[in-house]
VMD Tcl script that draws the C-alpha trace (Angstrom):
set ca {
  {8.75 35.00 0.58}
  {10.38 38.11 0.39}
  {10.06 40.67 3.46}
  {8.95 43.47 0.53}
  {5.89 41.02 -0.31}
  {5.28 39.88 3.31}
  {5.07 44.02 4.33}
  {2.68 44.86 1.06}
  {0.11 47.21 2.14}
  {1.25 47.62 5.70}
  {1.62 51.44 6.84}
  {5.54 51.14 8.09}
  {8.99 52.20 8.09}
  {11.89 49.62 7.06}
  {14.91 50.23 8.28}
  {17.35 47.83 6.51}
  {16.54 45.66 3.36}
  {13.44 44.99 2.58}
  {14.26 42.13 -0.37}
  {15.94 39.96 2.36}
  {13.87 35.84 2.46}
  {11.56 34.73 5.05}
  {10.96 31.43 6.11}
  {8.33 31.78 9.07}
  {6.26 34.70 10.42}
  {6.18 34.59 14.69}
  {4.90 37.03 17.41}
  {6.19 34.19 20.29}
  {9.95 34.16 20.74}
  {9.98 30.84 21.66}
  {8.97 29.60 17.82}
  {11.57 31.89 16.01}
  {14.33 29.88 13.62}
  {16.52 30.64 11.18}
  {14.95 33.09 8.76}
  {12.16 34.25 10.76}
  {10.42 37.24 10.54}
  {9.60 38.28 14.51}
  {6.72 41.07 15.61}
  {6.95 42.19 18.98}
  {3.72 43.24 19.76}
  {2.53 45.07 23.38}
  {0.44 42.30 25.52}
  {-1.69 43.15 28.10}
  {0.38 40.72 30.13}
  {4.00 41.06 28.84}
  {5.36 43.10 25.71}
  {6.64 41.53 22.87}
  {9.66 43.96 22.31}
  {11.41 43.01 25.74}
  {12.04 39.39 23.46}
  {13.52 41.15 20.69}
  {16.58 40.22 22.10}
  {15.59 36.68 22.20}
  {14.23 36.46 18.43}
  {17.23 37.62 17.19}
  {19.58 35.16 19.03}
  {17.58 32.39 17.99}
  {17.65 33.79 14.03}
  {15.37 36.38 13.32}
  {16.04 38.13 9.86}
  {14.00 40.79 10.44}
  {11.68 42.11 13.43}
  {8.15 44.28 13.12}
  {7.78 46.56 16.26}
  {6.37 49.74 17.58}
  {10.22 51.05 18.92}
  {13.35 50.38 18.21}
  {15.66 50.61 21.00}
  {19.40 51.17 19.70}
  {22.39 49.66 21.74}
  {19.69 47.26 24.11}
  {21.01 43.75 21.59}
  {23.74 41.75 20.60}
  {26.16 43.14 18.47}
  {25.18 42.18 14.78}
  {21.53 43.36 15.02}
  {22.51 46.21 12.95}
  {22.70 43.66 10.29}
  {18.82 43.18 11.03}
  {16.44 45.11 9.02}
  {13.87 46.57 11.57}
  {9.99 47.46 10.13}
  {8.79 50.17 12.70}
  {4.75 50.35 12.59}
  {2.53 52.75 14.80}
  {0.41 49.05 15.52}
  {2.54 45.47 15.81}
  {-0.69 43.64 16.21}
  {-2.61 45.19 13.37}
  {0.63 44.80 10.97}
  {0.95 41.10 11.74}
  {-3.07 40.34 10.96}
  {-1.79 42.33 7.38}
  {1.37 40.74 7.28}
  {-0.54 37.40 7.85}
  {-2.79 38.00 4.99}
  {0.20 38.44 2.92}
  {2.06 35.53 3.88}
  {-0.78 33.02 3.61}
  {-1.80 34.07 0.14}
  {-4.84 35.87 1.33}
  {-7.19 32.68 2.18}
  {-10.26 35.11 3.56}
  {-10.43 36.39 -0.81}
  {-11.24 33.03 -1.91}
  {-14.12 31.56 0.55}
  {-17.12 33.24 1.80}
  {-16.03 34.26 5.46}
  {-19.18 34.89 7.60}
  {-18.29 36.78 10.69}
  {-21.25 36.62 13.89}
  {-20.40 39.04 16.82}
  {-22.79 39.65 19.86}
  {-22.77 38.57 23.44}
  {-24.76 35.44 22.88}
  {-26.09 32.94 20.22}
  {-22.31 33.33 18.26}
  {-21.58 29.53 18.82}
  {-25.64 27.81 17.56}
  {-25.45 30.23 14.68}
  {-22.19 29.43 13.40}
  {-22.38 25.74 14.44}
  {-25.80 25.60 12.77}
  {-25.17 27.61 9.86}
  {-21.85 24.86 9.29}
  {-24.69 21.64 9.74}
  {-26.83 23.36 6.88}
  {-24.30 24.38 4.13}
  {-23.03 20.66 4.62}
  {-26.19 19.14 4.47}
  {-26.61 21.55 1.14}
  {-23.57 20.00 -0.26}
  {-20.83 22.59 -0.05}
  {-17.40 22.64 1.46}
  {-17.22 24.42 4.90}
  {-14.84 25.58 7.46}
  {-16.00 26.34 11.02}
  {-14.42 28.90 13.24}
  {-15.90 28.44 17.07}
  {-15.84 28.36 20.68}
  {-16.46 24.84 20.84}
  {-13.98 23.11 17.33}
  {-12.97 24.54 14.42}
  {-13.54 22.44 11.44}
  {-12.82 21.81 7.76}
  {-15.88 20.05 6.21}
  {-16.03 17.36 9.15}
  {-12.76 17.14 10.04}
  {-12.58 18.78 13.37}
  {-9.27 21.11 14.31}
  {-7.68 21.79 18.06}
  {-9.15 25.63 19.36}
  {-7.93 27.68 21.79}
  {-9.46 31.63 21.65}
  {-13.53 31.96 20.71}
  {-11.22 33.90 17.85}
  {-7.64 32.79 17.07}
  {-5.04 35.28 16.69}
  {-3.73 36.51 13.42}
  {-1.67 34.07 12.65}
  {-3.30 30.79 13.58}
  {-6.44 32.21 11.88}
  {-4.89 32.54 8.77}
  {-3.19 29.80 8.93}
  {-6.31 28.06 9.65}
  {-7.88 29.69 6.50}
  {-5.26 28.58 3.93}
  {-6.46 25.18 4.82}
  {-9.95 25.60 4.71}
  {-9.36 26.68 1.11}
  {-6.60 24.55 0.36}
  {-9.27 21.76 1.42}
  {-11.72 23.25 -1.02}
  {-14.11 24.92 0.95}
  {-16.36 27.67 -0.24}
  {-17.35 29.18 3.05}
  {-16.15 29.76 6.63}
  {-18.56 30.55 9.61}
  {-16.58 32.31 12.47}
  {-17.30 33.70 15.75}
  {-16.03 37.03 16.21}
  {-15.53 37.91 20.19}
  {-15.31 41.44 20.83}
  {-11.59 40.75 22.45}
  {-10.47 40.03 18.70}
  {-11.32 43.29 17.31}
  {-10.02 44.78 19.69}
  {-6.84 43.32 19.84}
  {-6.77 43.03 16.00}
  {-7.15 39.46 15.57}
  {-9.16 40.20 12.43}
  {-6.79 42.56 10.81}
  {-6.48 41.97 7.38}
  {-8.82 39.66 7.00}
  {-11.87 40.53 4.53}
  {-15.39 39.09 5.53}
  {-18.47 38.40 3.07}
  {-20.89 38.96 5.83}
  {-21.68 39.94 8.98}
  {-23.92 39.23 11.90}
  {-25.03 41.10 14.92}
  {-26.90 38.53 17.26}
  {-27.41 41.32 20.88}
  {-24.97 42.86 23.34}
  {-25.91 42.00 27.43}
  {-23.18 42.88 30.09}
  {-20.07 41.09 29.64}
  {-16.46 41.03 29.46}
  {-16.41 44.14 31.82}
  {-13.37 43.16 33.48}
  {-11.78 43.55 29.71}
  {-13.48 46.46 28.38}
  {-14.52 48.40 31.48}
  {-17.72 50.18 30.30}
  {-20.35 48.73 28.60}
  {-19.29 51.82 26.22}
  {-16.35 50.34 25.14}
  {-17.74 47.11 24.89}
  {-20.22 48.15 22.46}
  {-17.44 50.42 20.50}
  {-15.10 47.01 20.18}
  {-18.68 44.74 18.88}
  {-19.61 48.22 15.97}
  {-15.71 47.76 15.05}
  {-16.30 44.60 13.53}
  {-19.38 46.02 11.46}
  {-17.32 49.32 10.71}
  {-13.98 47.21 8.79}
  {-16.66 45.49 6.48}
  {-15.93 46.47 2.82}
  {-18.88 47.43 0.55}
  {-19.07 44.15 -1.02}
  {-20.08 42.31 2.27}
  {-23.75 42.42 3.54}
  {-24.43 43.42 7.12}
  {-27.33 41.22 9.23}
  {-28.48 42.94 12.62}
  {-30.96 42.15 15.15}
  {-32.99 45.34 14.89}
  {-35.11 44.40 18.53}
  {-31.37 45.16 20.00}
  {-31.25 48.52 20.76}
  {-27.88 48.47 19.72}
  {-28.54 47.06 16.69}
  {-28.98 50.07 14.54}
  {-25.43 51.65 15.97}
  {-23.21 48.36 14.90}
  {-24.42 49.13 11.32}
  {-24.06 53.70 11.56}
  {-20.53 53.69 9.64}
  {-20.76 50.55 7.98}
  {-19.92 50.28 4.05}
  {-22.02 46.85 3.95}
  {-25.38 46.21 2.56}
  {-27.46 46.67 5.65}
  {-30.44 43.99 6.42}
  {-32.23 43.41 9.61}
  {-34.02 40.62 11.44}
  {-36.35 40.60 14.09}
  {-39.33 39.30 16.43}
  {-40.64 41.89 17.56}
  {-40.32 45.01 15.21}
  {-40.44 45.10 11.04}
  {-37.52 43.26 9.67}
  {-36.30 42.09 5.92}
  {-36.12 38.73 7.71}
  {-38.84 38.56 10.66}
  {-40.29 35.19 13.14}
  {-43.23 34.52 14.62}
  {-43.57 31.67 17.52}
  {-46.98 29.80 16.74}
  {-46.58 27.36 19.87}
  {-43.30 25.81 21.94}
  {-42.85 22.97 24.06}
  {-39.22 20.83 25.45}
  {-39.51 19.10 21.95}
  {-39.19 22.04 19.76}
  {-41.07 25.25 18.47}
  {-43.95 25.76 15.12}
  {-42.67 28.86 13.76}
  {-43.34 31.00 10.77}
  {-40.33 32.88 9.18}
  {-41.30 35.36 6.28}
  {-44.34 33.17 5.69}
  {-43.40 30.14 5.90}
  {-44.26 27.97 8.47}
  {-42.01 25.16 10.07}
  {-41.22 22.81 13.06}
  {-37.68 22.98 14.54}
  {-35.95 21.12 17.40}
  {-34.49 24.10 19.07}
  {-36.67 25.73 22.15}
  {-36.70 29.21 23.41}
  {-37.46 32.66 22.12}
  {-33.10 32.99 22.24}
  {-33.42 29.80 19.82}
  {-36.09 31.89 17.87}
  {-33.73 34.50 17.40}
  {-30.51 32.32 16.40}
  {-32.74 30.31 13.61}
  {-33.73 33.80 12.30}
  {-30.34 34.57 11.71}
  {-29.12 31.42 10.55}
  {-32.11 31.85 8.09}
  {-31.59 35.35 6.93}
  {-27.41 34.95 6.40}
  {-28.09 31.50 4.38}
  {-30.83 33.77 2.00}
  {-28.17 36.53 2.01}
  {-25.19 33.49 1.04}
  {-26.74 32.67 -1.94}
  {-28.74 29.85 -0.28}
  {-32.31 29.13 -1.97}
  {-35.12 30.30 0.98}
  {-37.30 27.29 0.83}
  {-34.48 24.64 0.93}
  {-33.08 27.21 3.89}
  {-36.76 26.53 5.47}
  {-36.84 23.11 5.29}
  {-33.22 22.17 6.62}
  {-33.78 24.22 9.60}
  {-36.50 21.62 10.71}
  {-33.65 19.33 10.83}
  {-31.21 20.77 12.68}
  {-30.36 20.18 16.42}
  {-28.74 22.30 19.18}
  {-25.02 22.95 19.49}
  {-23.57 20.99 21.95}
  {-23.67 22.43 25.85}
  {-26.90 24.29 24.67}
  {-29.87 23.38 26.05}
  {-28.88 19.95 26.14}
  {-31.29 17.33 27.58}
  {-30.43 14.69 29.57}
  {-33.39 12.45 31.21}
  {-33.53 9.86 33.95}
  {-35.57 8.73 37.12}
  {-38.45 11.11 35.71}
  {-36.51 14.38 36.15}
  {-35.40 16.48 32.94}
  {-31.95 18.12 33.64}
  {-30.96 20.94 30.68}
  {-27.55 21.92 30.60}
  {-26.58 25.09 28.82}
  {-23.63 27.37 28.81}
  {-25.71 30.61 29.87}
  {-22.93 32.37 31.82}
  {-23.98 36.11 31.34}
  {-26.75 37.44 33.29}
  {-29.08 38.10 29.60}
  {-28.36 34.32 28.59}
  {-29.07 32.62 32.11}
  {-32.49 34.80 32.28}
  {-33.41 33.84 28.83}
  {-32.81 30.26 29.63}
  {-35.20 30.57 33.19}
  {-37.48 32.29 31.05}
  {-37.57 29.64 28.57}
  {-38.10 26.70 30.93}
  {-41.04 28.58 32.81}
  {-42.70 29.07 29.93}
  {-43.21 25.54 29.14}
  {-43.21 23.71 32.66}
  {-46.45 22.61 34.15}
  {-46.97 24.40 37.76}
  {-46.25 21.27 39.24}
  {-43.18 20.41 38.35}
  {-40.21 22.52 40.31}
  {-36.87 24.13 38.78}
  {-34.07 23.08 40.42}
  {-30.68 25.88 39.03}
  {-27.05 24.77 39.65}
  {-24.98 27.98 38.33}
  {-21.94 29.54 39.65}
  {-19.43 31.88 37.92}
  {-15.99 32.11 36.74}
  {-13.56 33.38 38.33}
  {-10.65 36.29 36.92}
  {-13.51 37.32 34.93}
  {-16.10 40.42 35.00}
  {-16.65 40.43 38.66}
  {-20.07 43.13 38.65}
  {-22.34 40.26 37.16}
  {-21.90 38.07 39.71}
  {-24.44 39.00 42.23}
  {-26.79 39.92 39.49}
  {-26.46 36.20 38.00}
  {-27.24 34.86 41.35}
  {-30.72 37.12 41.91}
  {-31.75 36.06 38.07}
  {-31.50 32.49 39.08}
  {-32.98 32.90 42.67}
  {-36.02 34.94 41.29}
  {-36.74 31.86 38.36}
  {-36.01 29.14 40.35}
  {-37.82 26.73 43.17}
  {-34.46 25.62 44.63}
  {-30.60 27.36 43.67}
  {-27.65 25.92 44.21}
  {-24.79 27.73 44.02}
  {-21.14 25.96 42.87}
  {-17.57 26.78 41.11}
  {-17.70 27.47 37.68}
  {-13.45 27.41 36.40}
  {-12.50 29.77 39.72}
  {-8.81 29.58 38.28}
  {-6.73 31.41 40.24}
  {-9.28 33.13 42.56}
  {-11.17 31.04 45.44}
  {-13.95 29.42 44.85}
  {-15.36 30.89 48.40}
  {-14.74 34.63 47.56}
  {-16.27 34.10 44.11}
  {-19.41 32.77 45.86}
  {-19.37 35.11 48.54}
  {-19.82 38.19 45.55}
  {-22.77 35.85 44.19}
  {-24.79 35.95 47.48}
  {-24.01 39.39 48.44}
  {-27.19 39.72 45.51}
  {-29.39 37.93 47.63}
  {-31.33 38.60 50.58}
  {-31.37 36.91 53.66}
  {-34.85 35.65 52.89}
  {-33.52 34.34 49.24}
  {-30.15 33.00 51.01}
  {-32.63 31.17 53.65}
  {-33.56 28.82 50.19}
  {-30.33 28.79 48.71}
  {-27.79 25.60 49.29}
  {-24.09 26.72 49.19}
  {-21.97 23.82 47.62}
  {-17.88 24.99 46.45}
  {-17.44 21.33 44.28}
  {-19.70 21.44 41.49}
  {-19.64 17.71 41.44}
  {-21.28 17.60 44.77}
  {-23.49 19.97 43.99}
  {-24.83 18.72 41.01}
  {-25.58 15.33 42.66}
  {-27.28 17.30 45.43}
  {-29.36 18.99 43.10}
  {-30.32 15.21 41.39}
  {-30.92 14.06 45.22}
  {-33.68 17.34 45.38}
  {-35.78 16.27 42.33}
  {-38.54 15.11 42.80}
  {-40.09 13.29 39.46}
  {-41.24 15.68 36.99}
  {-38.88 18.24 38.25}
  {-36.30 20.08 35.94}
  {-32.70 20.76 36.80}
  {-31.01 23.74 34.90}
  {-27.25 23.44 35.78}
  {-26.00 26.82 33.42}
  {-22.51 28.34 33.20}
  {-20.30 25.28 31.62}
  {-22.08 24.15 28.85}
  {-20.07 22.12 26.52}
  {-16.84 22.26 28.60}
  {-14.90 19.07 29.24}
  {-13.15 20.59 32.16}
  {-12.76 22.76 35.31}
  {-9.48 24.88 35.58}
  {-8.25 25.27 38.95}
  {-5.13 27.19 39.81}
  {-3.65 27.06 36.50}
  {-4.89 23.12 36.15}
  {-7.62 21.97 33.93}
  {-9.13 18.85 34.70}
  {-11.23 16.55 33.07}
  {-14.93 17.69 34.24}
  {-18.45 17.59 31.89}
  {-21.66 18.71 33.29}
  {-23.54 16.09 30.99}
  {-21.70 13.33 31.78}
  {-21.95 14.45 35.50}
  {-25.58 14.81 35.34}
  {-26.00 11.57 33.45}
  {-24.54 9.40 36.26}
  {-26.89 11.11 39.21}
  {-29.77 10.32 37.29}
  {-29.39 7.34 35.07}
  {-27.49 5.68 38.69}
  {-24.08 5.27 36.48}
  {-22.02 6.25 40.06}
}
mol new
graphics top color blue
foreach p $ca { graphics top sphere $p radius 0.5 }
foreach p [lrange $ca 0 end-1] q [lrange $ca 1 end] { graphics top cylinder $p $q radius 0.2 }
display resetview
């Protein structure tokens, strides 16, 4: 493709020719080849333009930056055409569009963004539009898929490039729609540049990400950028009993619906009864069994409902597949044996690891005790720790606290910020494990029959990064051998 084609649309200067050919398009150094078009973009670890140097020994034809820095490369560069932009990472998410063919114009892209419920909405909404017979793609924390196939992931949101890549093939496999999670890291960074959505959700906002964003200010500004880039053709789906819901949808061009337990919505649920096997509820009227449990759950089949009617999808057939669809995986996941229940979820934010408590209390008999393994990760949002550890002290019988991926920070110091939420009366009940393998079978070795063991943070994680080092490590499978004796 020509570099004119490749820069359509993109606010720039070119310095140099602009009708030159372009094999590949590359923000990492390390992939450039002959013919490559390079961006240096600004990282928050290392900046893209100090590799400039790099690109262009290994090929580069042409390079998209914020600076150009005369006499710093090889002699030759001159013969380079350089395409000066005041924003590398929004230009490549353009550029991207334009060198992919724009893949987000011909599928139905539905974007959800919100601190928690993005991965059972999207993961559910996938399960239903392939059970209604339509080609899907599937954008997640968990897999990315096309149809069933399932696809390596890396970000909850990939970057520009991989996404569109990602894209291409979801329509060059024929499918009609895409369901993506949309962290709040990828608008700001501009992962999502250029790319044109057909819908949006807003699931809640709870305190998160802090270490990224700083205030809860900014963290709210980067979730209402999402909702503010969505062109007038797209409809916009918010959870009005968020008080933030109304200000993700104040500047927004889309067609604006709401949803909603508690206050007047276009789409609004009522929870008739609940129980470990599932909950009766009634959604615009119509009344239903499903297999998910907790008011959260409530909330997440509300919006699965209301952006299926808002698809195209016909309401009652919407109604009736919801009664068939099961959790995502790592969410309130059941595992039974020796008479205890163990539920392992990925709750990892203070509002998610309450909601879960609050959920188990509300169905347990008084007799039976909750048992909560939970720690927190570490080179993350520091401020929530001792607040996660007084949620699950003030729910629980009996807390255990463990690791959670500490990667490069100590395990020890990580727990030390979770207890210094506790008192000393709290900390007098509280059992102090640093491997979460141990501490998990501890927590099995406290149950007594009946009992239920939450063990929160993980979810459907496969591993436990250390240092740098990921190893193998699943909560489920953990769980399973304690109870089912598989040791």
């Amino acid at each position: 493709m020509k570099l004119k084609d490749i820069i359509k649309g993109v606010d720039c200067e070119v310095r140099g020719s602009a009708e030159l050919e372009v094999k590949d398009l590359q923000f990492d150094s390390r992939k450039v080849s002959i013919g490559t078009l390079f961006v240096a973009q600004p990282g928050t670890k290392v900046d893209g333009h100090d590799f400039i140097g790099k690109a262009l020994e290994a090929g580069a034809v042409a390079v998209v930056c914020e600076r150009v820095e005369n006499g710093k490369w090889k002699e030759g560069s001159e013969k380079v055409t350089f395409v000066v932009v005041k924003d590398s990472s929004k230009a490549l998410g353009e550029m991207a569009a334009n060198f992919y063919g724009y893949p987000s114009h011909s599928l139905k892209l539905i974007g959800i963004t919100g601190t928690n419920g993005k991965t059972t909405t999207v993961t559910l909404l996938h399960r239903m539009f392939r059970k209604m017979g339509h080609h899907v793609g599937l954008v997640s924390t968990i897999v990315n898929k096309i149809d069933e196939e399932e696809l390596p992931t890396g970000h909850t949101t990939p970057d520009a490039l991989e996404l569109n890549q990602l894209l291409r093939k979801m329509v060059d496999g024929g499918c009609e729609y895409c369901f993506m999670e949309v962290s709040s890291h990828a608008v700001v960074q501009q992962r999502i540049a250029g790319v044109e959505f057909a819908g949006g959700i807003f699931s809640n906002i709870t305190h998160d990400h802090l270490d990224f964003h700083k205030t809860m200010a900014n963290y709210i500004a980067a979730k209402k950028g999402f909702f503010d880039g969505l062109p007038s053709t797209a409809w916009a789906l918010v959870n009005i009993d968020d008080k933030n819901g109304r200000v993700m949808v104040q500047n927004t061009r889309a067609k604006v619906s709401t949803y909603g337990l508690n206050q007047l919505a276009d789409f609004h649920c009522k929870i008739i009864e609940e129980g470990f096997e599932g909950m009766h509820l009634s959604i615009n009227g119509k009344e239903l069994w499903c297999r998910l449990v907790g008011r959260f759950n409530a909330y997440n089949l509300l919006a699965i409902y209301g952006a299926a009617v808002l698809s195209g999808a016909d309401a009652d057939e919407v109604a009736r597949l919801l009664s068939t669809l099961e959790p995502a995986p790592g969410r309130f996941q059941y595992v039974n044996g020796r008479g205890v229940t163990a539920i392992v979820d990925y709750a990892h934010t203070p509002d998610a690891l309450q909601n879960v408590i609050e959920t188990i209390d509300a169905i347990r008999r008084p007799t039976q005790q909750l048992i909560t393994v939970v720690g927190c990760g570490g080179d993350r949002d520091k401020t929530k720790r001792p607040e996660m550890a007084q949620i699950a002290c003030n729910g629980s019988d009996k807390l255990v606290l463990t690791s959670d991926n500490p990667r490069t920070e100590k395990p020890e110091r990580i727990l030390d910020d979770m207890e210094a939420g506790l008192t000393p009366e709290q900390l007098s009940h509280t059992v102090r494990i640093t491997d979460r393998r141990q501490a998990i079978r501890t927590a099995c070795m406290m149950a007594r029959e009946g009992d239920i063991i939450l063990i929160a943070g993980k979810g459907h994680e496969k591993y436990q990064e250390v240092n740098g080092v990921r190893s193998h490590f699943d909560d489920v499978e953990e769980v399973e051998k304690e109870l089912n004796d598989k040791n």
